[in-house]
C-alpha positions as CSV (number, residue, x, y, z in Angstrom):
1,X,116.9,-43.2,-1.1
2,X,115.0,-40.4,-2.7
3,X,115.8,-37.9,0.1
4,X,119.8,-38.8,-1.3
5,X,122.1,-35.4,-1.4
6,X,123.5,-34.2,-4.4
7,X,127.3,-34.1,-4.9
8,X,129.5,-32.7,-7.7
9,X,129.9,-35.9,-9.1
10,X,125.9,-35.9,-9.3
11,X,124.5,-32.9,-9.8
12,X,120.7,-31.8,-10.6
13,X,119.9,-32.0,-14.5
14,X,120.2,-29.1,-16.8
15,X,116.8,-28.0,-17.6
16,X,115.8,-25.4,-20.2
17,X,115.0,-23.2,-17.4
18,X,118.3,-23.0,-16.2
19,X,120.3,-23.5,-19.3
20,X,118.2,-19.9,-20.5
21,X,118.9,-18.6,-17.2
22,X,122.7,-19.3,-17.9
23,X,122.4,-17.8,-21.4
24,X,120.9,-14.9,-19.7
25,X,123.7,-14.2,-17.6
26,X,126.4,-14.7,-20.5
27,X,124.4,-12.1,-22.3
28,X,124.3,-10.1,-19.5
29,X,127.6,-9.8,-18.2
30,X,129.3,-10.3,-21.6
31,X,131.2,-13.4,-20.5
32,X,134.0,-14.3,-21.8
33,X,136.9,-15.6,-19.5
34,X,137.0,-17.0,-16.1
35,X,137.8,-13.4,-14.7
36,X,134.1,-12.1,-16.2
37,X,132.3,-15.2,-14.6
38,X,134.0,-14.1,-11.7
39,X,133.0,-10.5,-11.5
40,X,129.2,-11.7,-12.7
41,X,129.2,-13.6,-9.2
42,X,130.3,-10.9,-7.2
43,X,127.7,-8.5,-8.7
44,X,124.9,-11.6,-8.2
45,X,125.9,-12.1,-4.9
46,X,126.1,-8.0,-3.7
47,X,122.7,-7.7,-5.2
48,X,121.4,-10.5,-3.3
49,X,123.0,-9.5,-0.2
50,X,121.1,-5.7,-0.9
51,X,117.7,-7.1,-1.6
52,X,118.3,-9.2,1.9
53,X,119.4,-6.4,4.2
54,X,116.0,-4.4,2.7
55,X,113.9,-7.2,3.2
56,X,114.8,-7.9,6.6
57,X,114.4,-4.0,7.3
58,X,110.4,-4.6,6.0
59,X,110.3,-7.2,8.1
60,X,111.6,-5.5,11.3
61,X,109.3,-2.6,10.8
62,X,106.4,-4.0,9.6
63,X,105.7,-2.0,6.8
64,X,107.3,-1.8,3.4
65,X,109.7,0.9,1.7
66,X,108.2,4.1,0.7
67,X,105.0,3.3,2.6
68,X,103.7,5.4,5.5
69,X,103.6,4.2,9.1
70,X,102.5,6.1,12.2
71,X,105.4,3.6,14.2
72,X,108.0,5.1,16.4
73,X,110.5,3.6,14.4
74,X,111.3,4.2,11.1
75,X,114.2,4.2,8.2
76,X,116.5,6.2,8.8
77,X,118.5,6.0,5.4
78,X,121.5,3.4,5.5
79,X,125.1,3.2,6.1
80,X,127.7,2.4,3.1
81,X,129.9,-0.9,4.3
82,X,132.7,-2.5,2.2
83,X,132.3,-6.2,3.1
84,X,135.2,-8.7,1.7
85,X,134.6,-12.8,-0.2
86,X,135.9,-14.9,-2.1
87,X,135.3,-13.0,-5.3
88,X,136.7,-9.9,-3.7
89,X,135.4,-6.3,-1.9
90,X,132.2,-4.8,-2.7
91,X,129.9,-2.0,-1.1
92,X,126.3,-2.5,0.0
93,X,123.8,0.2,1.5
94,X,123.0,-1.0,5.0
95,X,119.4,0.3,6.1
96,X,119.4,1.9,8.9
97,X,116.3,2.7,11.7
98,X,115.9,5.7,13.8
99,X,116.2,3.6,17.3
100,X,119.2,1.7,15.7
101,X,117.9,-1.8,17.0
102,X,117.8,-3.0,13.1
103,X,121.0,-5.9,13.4
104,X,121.3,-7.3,10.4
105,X,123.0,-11.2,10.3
106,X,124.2,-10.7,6.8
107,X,126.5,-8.1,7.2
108,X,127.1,-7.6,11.1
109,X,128.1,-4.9,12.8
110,X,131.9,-5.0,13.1
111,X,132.2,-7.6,10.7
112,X,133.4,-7.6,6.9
113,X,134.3,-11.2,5.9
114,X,130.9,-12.6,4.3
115,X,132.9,-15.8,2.9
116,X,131.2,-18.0,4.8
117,X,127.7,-16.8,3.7
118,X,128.1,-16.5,-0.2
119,X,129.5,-20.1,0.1
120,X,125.9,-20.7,0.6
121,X,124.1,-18.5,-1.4
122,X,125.9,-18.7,-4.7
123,X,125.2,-22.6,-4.6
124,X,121.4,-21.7,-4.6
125,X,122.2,-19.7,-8.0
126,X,123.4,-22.1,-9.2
127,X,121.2,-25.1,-8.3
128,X,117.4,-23.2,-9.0
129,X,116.5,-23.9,-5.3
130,X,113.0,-24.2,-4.0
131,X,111.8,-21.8,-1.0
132,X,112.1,-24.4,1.2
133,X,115.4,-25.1,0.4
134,X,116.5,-21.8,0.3
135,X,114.7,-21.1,3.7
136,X,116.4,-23.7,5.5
137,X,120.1,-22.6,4.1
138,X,119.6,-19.1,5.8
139,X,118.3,-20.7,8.9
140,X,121.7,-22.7,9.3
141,X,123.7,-19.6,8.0
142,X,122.6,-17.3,10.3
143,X,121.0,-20.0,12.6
144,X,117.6,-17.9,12.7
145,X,114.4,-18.6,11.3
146,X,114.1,-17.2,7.6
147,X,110.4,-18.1,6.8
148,X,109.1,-18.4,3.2
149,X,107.7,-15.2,3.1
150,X,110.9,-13.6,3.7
151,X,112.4,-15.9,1.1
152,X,109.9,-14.9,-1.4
153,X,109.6,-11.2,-0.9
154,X,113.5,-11.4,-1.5
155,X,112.8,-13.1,-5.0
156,X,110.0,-11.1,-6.1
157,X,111.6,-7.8,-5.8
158,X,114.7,-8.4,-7.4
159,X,115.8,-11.8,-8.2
160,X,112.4,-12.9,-10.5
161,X,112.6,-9.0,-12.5
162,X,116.0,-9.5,-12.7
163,X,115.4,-12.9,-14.7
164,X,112.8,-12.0,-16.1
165,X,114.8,-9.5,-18.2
């Protein structure tokens, strides 16, 4: 039974890693009431969202932000989109590419509601997740293959600084 899932009633053990990460955030955001915790979540989960969409961009051109590529495709700035969850409306930047065959899963053309997809990802906040874990959540979200490298470049360019601080 060690591959046993987890369930409210049993959830992972605080570690000092996450009860400094918690502290962290409290610090952070100034949390005081419900309502804060609420917005802190909203701002976690837009900045996550971001950090995808920008990631997934590298990854459909090749090359990174900022770096120069002799490709016949290329950024082509990015489209503001209001996109609606559980913790209410908030903008992000969508990149976009000059042939326009970038098609983000995240935040779809013609779609707004992302409920379904920060009931996943705010969970991973909240439980320290491994890559793997991680990897195979965004693989049954968006029922594509999200390899570790994607996972981890998401990480390293915001989420680990982020922490960090």
């Amino acid at each position: 039974m060690a591959n046993k899932k987890r369930n409210v009633y049993n959830p992972k053990p605080m570690t000092k890693g996450k009860r400094n990460l918690i502290q962290g955030l409290l610090q952070e955001y100034e949390i005081e009431m419900a309502d804060d915790m609420q917005d802190a979540l909203k701002d976690l989960l837009s900045g996550t969202i971001q950090d995808m969409l920008e990631s997934k961009m590298d990854e459909h051109l090749g090359y990174d932000k900022y770096k120069r590529s002799d490709e016949k495709n290329y950024r082509n700035g990015a489209k503001p989109k209001t996109v609606r969850s559980k913790y209410g409306e908030f903008k992000v930047n969508v990149p976009q590419d000059r042939t326009s065959s970038f098609e983000p899963k995240i935040a779809a053309k013609r779609k707004k509601n992302i409920s379904v997809i920060e009931e996943k990802i705010i969970p991973m906040y909240q439980k320290g997740m491994s890559v793997r874990d991680i990897e195979d959540h965004i693989r049954d979200i968006y029922s594509v293959e999200a390899y570790a490298s994607l996972i981890s470049r998401i990480t390293d360019k915001k989420i680990m600084p982020e922490l960090n601080e």
